[in-house]
C-alpha positions in Angstrom: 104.4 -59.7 85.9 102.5 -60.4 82.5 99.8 -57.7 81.4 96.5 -59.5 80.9 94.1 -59.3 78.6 90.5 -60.6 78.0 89.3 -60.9 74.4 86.2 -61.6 73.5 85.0 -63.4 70.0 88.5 -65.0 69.8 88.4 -66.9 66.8 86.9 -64.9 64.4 89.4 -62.8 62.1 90.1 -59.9 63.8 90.1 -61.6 67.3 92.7 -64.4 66.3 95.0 -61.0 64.7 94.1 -59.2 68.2 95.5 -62.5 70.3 98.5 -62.9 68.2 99.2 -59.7 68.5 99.0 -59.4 72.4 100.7 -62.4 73.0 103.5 -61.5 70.8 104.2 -58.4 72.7 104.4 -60.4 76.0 100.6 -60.1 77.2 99.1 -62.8 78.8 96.1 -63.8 76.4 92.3 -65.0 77.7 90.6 -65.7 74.8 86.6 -66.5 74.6 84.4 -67.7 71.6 81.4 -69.4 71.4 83.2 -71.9 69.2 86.2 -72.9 71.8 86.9 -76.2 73.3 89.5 -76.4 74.7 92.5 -74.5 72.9 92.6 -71.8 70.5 95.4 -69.5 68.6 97.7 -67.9 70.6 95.4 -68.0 73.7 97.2 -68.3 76.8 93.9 -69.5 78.0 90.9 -70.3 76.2 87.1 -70.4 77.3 84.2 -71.1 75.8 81.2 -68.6 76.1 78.2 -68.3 74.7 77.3 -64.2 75.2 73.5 -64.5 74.3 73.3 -67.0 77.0 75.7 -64.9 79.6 73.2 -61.8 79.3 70.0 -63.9 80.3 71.6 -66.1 83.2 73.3 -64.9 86.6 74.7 -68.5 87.5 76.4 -68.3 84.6 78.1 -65.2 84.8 79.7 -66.4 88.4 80.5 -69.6 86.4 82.6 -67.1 83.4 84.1 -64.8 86.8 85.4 -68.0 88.6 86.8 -69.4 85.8 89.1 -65.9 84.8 89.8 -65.6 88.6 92.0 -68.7 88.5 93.8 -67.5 85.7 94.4 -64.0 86.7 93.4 -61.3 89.7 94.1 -58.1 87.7 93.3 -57.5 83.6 95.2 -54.6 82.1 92.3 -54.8 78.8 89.1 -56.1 78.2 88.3 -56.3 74.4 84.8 -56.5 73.6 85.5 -58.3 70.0 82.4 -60.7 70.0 79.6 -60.1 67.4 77.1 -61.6 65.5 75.8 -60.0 62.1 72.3 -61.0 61.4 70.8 -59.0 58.3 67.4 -58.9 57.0 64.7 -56.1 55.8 63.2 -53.7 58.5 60.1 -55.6 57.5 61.5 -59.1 58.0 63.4 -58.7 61.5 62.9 -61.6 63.4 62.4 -60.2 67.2 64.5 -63.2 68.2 67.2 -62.2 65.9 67.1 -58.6 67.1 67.5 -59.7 71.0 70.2 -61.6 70.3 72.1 -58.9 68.2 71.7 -56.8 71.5 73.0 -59.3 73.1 75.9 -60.2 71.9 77.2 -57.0 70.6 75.6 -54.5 72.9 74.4 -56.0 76.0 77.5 -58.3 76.4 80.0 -55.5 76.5 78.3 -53.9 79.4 77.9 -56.8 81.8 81.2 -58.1 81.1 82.6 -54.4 81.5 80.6 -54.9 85.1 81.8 -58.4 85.9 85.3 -57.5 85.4 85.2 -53.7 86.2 87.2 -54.6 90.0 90.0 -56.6 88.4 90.2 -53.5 85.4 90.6 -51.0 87.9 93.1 -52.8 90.2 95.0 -53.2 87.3 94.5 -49.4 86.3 93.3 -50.8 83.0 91.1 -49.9 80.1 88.6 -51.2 77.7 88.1 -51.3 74.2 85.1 -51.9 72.4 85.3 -53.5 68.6 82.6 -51.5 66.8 82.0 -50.7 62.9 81.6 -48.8 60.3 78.1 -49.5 60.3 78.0 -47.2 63.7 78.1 -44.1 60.9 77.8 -45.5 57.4 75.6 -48.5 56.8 73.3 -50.7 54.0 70.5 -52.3 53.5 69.9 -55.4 55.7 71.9 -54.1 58.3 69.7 -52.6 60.5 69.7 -54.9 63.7 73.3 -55.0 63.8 74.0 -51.3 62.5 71.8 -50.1 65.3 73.8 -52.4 68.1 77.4 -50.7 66.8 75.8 -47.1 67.0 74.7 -47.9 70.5 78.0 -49.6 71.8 80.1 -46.2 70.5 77.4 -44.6 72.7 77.6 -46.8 75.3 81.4 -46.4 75.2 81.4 -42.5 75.7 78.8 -42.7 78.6 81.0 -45.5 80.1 84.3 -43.5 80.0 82.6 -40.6 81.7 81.0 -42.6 84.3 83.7 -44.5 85.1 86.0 -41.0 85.0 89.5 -41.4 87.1 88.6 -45.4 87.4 88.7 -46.8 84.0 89.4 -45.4 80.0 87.4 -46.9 77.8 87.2 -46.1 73.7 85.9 -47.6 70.7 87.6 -48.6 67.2 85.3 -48.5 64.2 87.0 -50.6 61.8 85.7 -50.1 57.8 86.4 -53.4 55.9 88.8 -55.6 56.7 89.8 -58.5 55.3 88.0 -61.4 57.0 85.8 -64.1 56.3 82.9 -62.3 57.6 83.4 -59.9 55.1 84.2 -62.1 52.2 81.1 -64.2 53.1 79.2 -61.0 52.7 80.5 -60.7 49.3 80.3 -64.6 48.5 83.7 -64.5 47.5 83.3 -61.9 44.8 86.8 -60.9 43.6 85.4 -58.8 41.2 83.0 -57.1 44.1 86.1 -57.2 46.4 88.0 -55.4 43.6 86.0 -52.7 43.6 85.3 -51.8 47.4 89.0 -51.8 47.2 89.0 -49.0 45.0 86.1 -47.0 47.1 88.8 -46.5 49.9 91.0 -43.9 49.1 94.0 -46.1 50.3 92.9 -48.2 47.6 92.6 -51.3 49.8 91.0 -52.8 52.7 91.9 -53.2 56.4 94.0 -55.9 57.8 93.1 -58.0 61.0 96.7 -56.6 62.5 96.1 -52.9 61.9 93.2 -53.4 64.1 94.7 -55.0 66.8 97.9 -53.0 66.8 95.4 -50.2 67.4 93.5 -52.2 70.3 97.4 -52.5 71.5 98.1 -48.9 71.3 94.5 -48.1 73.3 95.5 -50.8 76.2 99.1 -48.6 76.1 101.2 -46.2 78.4 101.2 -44.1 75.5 97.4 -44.0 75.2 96.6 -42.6 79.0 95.0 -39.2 77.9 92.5 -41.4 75.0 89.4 -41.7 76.9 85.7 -41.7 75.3 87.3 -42.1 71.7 85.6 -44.0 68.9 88.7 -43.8 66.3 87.9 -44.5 63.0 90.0 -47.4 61.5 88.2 -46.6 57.3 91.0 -46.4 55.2 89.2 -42.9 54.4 85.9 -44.0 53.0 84.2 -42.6 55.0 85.3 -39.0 53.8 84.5 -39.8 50.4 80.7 -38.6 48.2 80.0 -41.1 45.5 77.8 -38.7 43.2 75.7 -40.7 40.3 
């Protein structure tokens, strides 16, 4: 019988690496986005959600928990990939903005760590939360979403202790990787790219893979005694002082 897994956010960069990566190792793929149709890149399944909506309506949440109960009765992984990064000045923080940060990248995990909690724990299964960097190191303009990745690493560790004998749950915290949220955040800069390059002592950014070949460790055998982790995916940046 095929493991299953649920990931969340499934057409972004890292959650298309994260699917191709599971289903490539055998795993039977349930892949979400706000954007899906009908189909999407090595999705066994595919479903369309929209997370804001999912943390303000109870019909809905029954609609998402029908619709993965036809596909499947047990899930080995839930991946809480989903975000949104919304970045403005403390002072111009739309409150609408800021709810629906929580939302999707805090709230979302939770209740859908909830819905499918019974199905995890048949399966003797785990979750892992997609965090950031900006949990620890951050920037200006980042303070909505910053704030949501600090709280789901905390919400992680108070999850795995709760849920202690049930369910393992951990965190990645990913640096930069090479996506097109991240590019977008650099308009396309080769010459900016270039140099965050060099600010990583690797001398590089992440890849999509490396992240989900990390989710795919977690959701392992071989990660059973990993519980209440938020590992640090940086490329080493985050050991480094820039002096003036």
């Amino acid at each position: 019988m095929k493991k299953t897994a649920l990931i969340t956010g499934a057409l972004g960069g890292i959650g298309q690496a994260l699917c191709k990566v599971f289903q490539g190792e055998n795993w039977f793929v349930i892949g979400t986005d706000i954007r899906i149709q009908d189909t999407a890149p090595h999705c066994n399944f595919a479903m369309h959600i929209d997370l804001d909506r999912f943390c303000k309506e109870n019909n809905y949440k029954q609609e998402i928990l029908e619709k993965v109960s036809l596909q499947t009765s047990h899930l080995e992984v839930l991946i809480n990939n989903a975000a949104v990064q919304l970045l403005d000045h403390t002072e111009n923080i739309k409150l609408a903005d800021w709810y629906e940060t929580m939302n999707v990248n805090l709230t979302a995990p939770m209740l859908l760590s909830q819905l499918f909690l019974p199905m995890i724990e048949k399966a003797k299964g785990s979750i892992v939360n997609i965090a950031s960097i900006h949990q620890q190191l951050t920037k200006p303009r980042f303070v909505s979403y910053a704030t949501s990745k600090s709280a789901l690493v905390g919400l992680t560790k108070a999850m795995a202790v709760d849920l202690q004998g049930r369910v393992r749950v951990n965190c990645i915290s990913p640096a930069a990787i090479e996506t097109d949220m991240l590019r977008a955040g650099f308009n396309n800069d080769e010459s900016a790219l270039s140099a965050l390059k060099r600010l990583h002592p690797v001398q590089r950014i992440g890849y999509p893979e490396e992240v989900a070949r990390l989710a795919l460790f977690l959701a392992s055998e071989e990660a059973k005694f990993i519980n209440g982790a938020n590992l640090q995916l940086d490329g080493g940046i985050s050991s480094v002082l820039h002096d003036l």
